[in-house]
VEXDOKE-741473 format. One record per residue (C-alpha): x, y, z; residue in one letter; residue number from 1; chain. Coordinates in Angstrom, 1 decimal. Example, Ala and Ser with C-alpha at 12.3 -4.5 7.8 and 13.67 -1.06 7.14 Angstrom:
# residues 2
<site><u>12.3</u><v>-4.5</v><w>7.8</w><resn>a</resn><resi>1</resi><chain>A</chain></site>
<site><u>13.7</u><v>-1.1</v><w>7.1</w><resn>s</resn><resi>2</resi><chain>A</chain></site>
END
This chain:
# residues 198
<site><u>-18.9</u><v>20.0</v><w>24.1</w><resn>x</resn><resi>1</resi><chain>A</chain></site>
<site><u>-20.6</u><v>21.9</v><w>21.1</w><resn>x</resn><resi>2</resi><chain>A</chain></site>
<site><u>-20.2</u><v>18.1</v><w>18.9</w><resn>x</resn><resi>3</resi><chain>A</chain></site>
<site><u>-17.2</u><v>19.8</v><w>16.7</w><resn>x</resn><resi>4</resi><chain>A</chain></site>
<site><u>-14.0</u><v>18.6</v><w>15.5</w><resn>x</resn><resi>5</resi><chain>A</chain></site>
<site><u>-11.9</u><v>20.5</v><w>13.8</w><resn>x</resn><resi>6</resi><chain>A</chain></site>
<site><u>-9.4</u><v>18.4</v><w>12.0</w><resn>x</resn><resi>7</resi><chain>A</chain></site>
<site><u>-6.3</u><v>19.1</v><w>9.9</w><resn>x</resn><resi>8</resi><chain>A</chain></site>
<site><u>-4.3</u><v>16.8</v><w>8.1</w><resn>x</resn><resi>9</resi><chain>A</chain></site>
<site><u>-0.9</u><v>18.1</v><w>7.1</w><resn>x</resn><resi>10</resi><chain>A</chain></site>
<site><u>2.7</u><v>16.9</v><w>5.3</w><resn>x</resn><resi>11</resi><chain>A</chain></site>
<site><u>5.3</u><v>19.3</v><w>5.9</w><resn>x</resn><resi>12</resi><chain>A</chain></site>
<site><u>9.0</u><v>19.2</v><w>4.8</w><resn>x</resn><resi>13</resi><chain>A</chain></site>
<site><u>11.5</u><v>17.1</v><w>7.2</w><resn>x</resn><resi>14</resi><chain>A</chain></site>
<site><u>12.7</u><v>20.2</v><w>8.6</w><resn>x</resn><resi>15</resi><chain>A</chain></site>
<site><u>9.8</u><v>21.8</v><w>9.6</w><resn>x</resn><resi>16</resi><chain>A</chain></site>
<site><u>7.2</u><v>20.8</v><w>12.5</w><resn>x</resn><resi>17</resi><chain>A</chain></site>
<site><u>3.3</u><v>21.9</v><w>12.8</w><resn>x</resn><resi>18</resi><chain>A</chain></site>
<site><u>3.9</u><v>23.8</v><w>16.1</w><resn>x</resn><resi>19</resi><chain>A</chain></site>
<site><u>2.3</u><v>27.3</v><w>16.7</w><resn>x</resn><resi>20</resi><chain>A</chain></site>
<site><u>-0.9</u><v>25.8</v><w>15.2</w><resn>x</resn><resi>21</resi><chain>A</chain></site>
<site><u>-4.1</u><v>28.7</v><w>16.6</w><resn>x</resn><resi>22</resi><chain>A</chain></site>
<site><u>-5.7</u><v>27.4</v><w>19.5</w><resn>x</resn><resi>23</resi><chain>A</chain></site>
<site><u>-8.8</u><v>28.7</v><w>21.0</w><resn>x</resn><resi>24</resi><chain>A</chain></site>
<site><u>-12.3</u><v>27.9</v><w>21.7</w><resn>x</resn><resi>25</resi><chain>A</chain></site>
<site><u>-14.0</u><v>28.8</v><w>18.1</w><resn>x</resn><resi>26</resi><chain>A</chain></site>
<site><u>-13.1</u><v>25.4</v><w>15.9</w><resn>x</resn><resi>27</resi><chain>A</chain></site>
<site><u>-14.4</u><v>27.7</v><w>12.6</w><resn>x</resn><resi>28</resi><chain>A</chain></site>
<site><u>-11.8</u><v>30.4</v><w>13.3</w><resn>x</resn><resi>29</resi><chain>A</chain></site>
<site><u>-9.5</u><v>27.7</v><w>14.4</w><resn>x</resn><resi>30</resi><chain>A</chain></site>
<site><u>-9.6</u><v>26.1</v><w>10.9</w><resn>x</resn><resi>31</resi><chain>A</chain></site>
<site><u>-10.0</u><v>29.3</v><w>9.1</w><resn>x</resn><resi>32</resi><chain>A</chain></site>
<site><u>-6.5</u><v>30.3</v><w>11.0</w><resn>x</resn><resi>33</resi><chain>A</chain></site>
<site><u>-5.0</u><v>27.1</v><w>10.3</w><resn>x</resn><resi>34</resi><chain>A</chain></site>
<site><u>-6.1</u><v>27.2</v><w>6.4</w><resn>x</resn><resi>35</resi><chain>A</chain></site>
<site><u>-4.6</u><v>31.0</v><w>6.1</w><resn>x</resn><resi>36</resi><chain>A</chain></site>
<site><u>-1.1</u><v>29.9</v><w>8.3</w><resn>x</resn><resi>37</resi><chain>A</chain></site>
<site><u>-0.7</u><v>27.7</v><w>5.5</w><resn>x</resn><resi>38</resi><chain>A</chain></site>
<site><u>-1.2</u><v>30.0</v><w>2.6</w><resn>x</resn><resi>39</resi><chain>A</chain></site>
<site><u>1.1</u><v>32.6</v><w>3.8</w><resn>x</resn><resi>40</resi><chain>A</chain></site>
<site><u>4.0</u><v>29.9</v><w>4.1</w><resn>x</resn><resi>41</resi><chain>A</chain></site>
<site><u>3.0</u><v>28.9</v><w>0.3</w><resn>x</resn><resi>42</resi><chain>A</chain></site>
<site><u>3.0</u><v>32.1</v><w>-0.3</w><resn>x</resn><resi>43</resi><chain>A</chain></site>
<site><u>5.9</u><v>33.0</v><w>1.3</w><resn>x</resn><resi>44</resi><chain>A</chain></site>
<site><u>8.4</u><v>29.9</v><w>-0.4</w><resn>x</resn><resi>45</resi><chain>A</chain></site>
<site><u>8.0</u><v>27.8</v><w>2.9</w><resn>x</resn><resi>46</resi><chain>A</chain></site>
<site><u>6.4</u><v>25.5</v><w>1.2</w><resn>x</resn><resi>47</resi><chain>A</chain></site>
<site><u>4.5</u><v>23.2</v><w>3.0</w><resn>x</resn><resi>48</resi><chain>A</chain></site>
<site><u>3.9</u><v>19.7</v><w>1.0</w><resn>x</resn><resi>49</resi><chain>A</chain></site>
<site><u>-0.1</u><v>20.2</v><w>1.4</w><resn>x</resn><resi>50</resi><chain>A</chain></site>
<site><u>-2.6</u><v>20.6</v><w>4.2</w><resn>x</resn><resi>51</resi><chain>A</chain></site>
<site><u>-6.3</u><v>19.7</v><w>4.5</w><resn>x</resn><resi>52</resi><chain>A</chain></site>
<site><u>-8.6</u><v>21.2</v><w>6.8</w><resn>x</resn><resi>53</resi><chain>A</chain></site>
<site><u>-12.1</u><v>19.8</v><w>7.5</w><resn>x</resn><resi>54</resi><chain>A</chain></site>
<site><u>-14.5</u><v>21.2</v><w>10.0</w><resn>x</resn><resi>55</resi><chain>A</chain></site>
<site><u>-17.4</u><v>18.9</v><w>11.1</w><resn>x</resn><resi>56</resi><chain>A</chain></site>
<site><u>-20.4</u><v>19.7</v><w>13.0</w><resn>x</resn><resi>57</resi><chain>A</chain></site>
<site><u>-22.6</u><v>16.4</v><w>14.2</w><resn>x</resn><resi>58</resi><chain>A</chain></site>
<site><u>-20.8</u><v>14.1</v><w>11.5</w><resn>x</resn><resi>59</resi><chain>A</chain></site>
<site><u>-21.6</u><v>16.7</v><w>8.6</w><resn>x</resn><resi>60</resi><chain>A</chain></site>
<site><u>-18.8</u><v>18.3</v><w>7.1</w><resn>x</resn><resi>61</resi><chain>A</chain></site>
<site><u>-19.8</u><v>21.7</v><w>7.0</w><resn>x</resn><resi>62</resi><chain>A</chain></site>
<site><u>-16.5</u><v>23.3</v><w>5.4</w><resn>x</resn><resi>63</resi><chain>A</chain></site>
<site><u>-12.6</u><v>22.0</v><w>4.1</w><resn>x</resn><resi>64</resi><chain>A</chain></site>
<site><u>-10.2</u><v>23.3</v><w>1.7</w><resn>x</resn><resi>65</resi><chain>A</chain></site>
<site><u>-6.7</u><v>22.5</v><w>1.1</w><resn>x</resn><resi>66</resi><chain>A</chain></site>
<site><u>-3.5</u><v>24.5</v><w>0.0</w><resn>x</resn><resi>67</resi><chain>A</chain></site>
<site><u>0.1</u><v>23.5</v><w>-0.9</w><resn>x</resn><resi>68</resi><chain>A</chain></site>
<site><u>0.4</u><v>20.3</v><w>-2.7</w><resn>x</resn><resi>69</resi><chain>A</chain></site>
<site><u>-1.3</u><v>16.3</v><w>-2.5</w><resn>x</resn><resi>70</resi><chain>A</chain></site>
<site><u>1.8</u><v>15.5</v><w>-4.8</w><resn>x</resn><resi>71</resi><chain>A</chain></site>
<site><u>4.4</u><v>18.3</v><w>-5.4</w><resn>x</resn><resi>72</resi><chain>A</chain></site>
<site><u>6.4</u><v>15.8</v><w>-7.8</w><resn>x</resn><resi>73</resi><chain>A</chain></site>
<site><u>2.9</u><v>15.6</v><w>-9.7</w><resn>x</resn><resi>74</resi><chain>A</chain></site>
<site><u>2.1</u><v>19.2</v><w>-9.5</w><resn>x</resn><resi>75</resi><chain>A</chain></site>
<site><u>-1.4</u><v>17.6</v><w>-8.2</w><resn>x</resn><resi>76</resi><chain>A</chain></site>
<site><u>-3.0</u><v>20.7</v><w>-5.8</w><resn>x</resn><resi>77</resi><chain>A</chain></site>
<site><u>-4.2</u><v>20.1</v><w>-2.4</w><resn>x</resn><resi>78</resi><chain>A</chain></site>
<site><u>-7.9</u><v>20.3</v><w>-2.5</w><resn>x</resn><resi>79</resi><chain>A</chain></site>
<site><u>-10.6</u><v>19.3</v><w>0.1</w><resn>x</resn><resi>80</resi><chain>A</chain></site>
<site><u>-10.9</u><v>16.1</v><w>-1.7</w><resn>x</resn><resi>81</resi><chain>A</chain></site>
<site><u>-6.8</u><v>15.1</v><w>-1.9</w><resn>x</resn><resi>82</resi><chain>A</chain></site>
<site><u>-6.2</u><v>11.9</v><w>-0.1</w><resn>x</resn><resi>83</resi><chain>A</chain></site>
<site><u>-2.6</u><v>11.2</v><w>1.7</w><resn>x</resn><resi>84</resi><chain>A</chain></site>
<site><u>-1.2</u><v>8.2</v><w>2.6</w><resn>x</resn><resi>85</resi><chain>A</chain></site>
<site><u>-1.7</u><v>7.4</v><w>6.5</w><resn>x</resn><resi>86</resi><chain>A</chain></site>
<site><u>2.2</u><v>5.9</v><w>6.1</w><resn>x</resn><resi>87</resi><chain>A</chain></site>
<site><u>3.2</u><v>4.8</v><w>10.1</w><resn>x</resn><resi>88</resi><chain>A</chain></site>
<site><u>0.0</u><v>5.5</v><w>11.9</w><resn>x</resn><resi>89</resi><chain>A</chain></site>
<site><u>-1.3</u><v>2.7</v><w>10.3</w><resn>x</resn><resi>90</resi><chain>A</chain></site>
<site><u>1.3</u><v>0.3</v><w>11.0</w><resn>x</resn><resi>91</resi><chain>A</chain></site>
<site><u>0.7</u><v>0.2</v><w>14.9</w><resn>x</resn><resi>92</resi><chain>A</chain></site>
<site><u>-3.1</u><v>-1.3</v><w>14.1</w><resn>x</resn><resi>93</resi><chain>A</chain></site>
<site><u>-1.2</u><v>-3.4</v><w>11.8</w><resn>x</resn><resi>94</resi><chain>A</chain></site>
<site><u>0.6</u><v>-5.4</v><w>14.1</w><resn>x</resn><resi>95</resi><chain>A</chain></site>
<site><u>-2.1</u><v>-5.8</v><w>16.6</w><resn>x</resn><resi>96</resi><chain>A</chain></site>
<site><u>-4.2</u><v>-7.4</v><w>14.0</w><resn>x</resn><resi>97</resi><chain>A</chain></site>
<site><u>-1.7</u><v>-9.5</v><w>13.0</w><resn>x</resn><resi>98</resi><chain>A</chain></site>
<site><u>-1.1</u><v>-10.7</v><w>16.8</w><resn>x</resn><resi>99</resi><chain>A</chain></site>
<site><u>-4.7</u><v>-11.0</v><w>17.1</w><resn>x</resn><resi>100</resi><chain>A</chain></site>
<site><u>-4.9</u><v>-13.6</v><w>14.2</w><resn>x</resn><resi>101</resi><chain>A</chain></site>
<site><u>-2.0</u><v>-15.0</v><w>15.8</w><resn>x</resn><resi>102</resi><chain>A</chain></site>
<site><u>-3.9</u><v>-15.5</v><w>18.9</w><resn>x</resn><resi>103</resi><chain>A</chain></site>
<site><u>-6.9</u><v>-17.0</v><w>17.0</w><resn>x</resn><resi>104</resi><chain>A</chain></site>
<site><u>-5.1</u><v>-19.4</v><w>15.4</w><resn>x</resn><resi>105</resi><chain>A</chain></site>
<site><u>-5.2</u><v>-18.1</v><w>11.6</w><resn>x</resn><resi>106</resi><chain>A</chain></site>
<site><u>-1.7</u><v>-16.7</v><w>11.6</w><resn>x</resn><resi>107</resi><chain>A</chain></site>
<site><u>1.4</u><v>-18.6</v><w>12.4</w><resn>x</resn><resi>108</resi><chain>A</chain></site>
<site><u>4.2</u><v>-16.3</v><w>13.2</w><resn>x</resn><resi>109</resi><chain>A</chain></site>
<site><u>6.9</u><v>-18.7</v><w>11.7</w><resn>x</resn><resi>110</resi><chain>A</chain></site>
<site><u>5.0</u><v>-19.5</v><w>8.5</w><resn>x</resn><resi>111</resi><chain>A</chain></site>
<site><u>6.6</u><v>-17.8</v><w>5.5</w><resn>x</resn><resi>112</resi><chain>A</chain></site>
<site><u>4.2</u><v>-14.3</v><w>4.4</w><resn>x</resn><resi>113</resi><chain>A</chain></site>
<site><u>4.0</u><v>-16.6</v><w>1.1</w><resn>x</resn><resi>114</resi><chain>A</chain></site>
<site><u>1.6</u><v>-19.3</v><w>2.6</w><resn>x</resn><resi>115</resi><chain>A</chain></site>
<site><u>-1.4</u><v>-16.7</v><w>3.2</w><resn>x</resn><resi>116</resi><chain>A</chain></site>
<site><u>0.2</u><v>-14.6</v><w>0.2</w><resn>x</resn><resi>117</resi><chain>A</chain></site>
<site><u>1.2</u><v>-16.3</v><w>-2.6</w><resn>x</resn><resi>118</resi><chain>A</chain></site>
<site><u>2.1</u><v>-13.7</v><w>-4.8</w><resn>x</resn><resi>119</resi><chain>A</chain></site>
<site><u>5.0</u><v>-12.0</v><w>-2.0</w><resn>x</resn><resi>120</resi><chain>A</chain></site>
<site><u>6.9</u><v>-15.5</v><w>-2.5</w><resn>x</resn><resi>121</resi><chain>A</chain></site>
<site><u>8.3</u><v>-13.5</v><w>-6.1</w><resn>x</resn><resi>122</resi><chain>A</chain></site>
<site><u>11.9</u><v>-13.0</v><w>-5.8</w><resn>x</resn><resi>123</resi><chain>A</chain></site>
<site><u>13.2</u><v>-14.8</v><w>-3.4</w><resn>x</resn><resi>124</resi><chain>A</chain></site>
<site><u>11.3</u><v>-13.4</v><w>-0.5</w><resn>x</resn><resi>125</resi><chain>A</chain></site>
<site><u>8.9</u><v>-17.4</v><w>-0.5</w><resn>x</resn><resi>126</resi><chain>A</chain></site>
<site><u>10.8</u><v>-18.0</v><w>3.0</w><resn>x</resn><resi>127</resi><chain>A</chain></site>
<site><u>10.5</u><v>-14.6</v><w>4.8</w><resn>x</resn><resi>128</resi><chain>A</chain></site>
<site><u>7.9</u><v>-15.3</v><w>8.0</w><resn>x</resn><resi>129</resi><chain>A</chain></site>
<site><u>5.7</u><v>-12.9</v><w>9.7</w><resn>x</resn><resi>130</resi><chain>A</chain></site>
<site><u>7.8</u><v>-12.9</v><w>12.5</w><resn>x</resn><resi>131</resi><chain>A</chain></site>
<site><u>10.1</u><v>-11.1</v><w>10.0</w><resn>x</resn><resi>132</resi><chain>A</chain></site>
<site><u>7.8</u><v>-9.2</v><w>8.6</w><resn>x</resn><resi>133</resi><chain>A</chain></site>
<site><u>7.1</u><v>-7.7</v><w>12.1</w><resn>x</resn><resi>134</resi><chain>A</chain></site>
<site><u>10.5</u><v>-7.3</v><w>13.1</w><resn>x</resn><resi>135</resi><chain>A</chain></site>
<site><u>11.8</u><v>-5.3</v><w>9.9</w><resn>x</resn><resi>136</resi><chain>A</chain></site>
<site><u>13.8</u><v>-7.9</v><w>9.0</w><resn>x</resn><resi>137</resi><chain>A</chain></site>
<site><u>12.8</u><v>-9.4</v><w>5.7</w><resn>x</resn><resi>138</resi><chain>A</chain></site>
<site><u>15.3</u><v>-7.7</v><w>3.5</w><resn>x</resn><resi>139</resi><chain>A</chain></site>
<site><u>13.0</u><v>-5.6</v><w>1.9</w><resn>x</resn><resi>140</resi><chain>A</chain></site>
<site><u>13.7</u><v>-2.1</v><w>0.9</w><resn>x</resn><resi>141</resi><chain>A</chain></site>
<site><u>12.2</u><v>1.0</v><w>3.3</w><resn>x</resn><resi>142</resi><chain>A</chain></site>
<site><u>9.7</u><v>2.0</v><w>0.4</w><resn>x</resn><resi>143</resi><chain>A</chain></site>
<site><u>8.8</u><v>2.0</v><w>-2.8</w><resn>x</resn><resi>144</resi><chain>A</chain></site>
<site><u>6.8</u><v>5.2</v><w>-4.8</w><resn>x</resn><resi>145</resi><chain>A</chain></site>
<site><u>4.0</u><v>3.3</v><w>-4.7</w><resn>x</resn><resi>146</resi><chain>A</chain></site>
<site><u>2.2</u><v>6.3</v><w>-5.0</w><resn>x</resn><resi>147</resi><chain>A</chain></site>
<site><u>3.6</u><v>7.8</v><w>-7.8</w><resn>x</resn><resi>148</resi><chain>A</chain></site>
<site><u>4.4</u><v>5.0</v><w>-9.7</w><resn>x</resn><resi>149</resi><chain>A</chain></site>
<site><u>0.7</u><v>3.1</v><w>-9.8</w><resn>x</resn><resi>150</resi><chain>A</chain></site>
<site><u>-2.4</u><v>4.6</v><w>-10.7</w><resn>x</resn><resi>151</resi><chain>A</chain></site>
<site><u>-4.5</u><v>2.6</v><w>-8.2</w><resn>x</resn><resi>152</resi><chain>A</chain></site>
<site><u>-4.6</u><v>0.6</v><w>-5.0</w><resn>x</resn><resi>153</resi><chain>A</chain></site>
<site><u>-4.7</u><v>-2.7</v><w>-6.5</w><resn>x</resn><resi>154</resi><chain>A</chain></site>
<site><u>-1.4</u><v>-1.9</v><w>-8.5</w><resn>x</resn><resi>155</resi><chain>A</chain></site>
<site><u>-0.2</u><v>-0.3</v><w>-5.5</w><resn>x</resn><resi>156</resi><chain>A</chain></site>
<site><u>-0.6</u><v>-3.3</v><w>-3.5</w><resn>x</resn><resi>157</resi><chain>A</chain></site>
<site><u>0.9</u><v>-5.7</v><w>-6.2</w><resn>x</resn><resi>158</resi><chain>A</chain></site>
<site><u>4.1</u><v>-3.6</v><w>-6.3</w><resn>x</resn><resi>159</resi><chain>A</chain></site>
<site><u>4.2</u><v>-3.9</v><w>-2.7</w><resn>x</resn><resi>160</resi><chain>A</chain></site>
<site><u>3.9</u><v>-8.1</v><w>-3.0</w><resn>x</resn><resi>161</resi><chain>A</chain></site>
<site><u>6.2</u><v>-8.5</v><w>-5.5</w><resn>x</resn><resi>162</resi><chain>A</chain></site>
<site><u>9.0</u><v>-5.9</v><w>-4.7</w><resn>x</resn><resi>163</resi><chain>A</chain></site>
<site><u>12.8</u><v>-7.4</v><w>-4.4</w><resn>x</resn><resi>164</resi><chain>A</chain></site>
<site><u>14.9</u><v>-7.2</v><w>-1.6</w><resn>x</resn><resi>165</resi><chain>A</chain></site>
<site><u>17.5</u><v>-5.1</v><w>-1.0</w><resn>x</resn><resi>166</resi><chain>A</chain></site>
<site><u>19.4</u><v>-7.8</v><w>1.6</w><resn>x</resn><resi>167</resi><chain>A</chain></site>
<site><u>19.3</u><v>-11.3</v><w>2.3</w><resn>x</resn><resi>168</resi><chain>A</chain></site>
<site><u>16.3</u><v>-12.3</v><w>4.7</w><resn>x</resn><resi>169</resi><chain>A</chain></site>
<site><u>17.0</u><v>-12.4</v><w>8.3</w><resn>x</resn><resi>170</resi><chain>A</chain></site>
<site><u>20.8</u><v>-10.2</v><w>7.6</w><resn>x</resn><resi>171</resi><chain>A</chain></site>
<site><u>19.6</u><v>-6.9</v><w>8.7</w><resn>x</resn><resi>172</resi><chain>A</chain></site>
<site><u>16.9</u><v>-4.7</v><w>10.6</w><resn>x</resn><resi>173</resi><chain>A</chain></site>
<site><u>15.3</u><v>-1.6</v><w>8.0</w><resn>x</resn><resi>174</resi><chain>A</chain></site>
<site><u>12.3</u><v>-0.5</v><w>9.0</w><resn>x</resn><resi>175</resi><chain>A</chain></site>
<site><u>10.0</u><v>-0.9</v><w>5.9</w><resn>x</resn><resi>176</resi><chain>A</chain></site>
<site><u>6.6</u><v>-0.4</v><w>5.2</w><resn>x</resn><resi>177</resi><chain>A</chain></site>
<site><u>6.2</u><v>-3.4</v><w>2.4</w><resn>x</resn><resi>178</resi><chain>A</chain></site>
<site><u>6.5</u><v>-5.4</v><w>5.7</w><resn>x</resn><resi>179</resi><chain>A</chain></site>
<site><u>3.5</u><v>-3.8</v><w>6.7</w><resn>x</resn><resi>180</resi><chain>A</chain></site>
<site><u>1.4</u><v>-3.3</v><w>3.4</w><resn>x</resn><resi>181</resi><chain>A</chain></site>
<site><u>2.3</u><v>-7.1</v><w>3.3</w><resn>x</resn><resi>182</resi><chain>A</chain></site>
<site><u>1.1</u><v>-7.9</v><w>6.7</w><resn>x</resn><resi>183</resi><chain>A</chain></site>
<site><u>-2.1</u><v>-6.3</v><w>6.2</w><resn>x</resn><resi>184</resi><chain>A</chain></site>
<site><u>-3.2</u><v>-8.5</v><w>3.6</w><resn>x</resn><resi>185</resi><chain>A</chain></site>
<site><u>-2.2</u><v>-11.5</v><w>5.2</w><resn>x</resn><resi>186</resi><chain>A</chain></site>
<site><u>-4.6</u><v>-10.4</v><w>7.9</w><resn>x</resn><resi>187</resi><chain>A</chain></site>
<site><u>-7.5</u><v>-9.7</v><w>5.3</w><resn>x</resn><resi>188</resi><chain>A</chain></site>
<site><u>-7.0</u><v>-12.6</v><w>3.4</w><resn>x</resn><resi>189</resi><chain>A</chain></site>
<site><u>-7.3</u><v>-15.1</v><w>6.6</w><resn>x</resn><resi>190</resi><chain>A</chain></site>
<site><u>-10.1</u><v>-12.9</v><w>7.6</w><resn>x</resn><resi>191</resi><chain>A</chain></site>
<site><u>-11.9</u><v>-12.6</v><w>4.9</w><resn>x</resn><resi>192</resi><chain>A</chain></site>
<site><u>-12.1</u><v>-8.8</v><w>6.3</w><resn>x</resn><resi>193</resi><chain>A</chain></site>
<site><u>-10.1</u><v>-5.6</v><w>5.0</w><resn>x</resn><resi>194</resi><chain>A</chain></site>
<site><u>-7.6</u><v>-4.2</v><w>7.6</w><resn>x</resn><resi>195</resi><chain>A</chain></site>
<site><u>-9.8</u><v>-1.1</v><w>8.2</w><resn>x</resn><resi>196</resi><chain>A</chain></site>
<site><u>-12.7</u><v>-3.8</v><w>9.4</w><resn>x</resn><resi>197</resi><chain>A</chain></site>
<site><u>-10.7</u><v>-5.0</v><w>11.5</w><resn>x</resn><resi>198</resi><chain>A</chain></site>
END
């Protein structure tokens, strides 16, 4: 082990998948492969949403550069600095931080989201519980453009709160990630610690 990570970070369309990615034992040729795979199915209409490509050599980066698109809606380039949303990998971490304040006591799962987060009690939602939250059951729509439609993370993360539901509490399992966004400041908010702390 040389101390290299090559690391890519990539959106494609629902029909598409990120097999056929170059292996081999060179991480710089690796990531220069990876980087030109891309550009040729921009180039080529494919279209990929974006791609970013790091590589890192004893926690330095020493080269990354993106292609396709952070935001194709926006017309906002991939670049070496884009940021995506982590969307579901984040949600697994979310729930066992939840259960962990659960287990210490700071979290009840049948207390209503609204007693550690005031502000999701808008519209109805002031009886939803974590247990809810967890289970998908809230009401709550799948998603919101959070991205697109707020400049920042605060407004983001006040959308989030406050958004209305799309069916009575307790009626009906969708998966939704304002169940999540919503669990994840409960947790920092009991905690006094950010998610990513914790």
């Amino acid at each position: 082990d040389d101390g290299r990570i090559v690391c890519t970070n990539h959106l494609l369309h629902q029909d598409r998948d990120a097999t056929g990615l170059p292996d081999g034992d060179n991480p710089s040729a690796t990531a220069t492969n990876t980087h030109q795979r891309w550009s040729r199915m921009t180039a080529a209409g494919a279209s990929p949403a974006g791609v970013g490509i790091a590589l890192v050599d004893d926690e330095q980066t020493v080269w990354a550069h993106g292609a396709g698109w952070a935001d194709a809606a926006a017309q906002r380039p991939a670049d070496a600095d884009a940021l995506y949303r982590m969307g579901s990998v984040s949600k697994l971490f979310t729930s066992i931080v939840v259960m962990q304040q659960v287990e210490a006591g700071r979290v009840d799962l049948d207390a209503p989201v609204a007693t550690y987060v005031p502000e999701f009690g808008q519209n109805g939602k002031e009886s939803i519980t974590v247990r809810q939250a967890l289970t998908h059951t809230t009401g709550l729509p799948a998603w919101l453009p959070l991205w697109s439609a707020q400049p920042d993370p605060p407004s983001r993360l006040q959308m989030a709160l406050t958004a209305a539901l799309r069916n009575p509490p307790g009626t009906t399992y969708l998966y939704s990630d304002l169940n999540l966004i919503a669990l994840g400041e409960v947790v920092h908010r009991v905690s006094g610690k950010p998610l990513d702390e914790l």
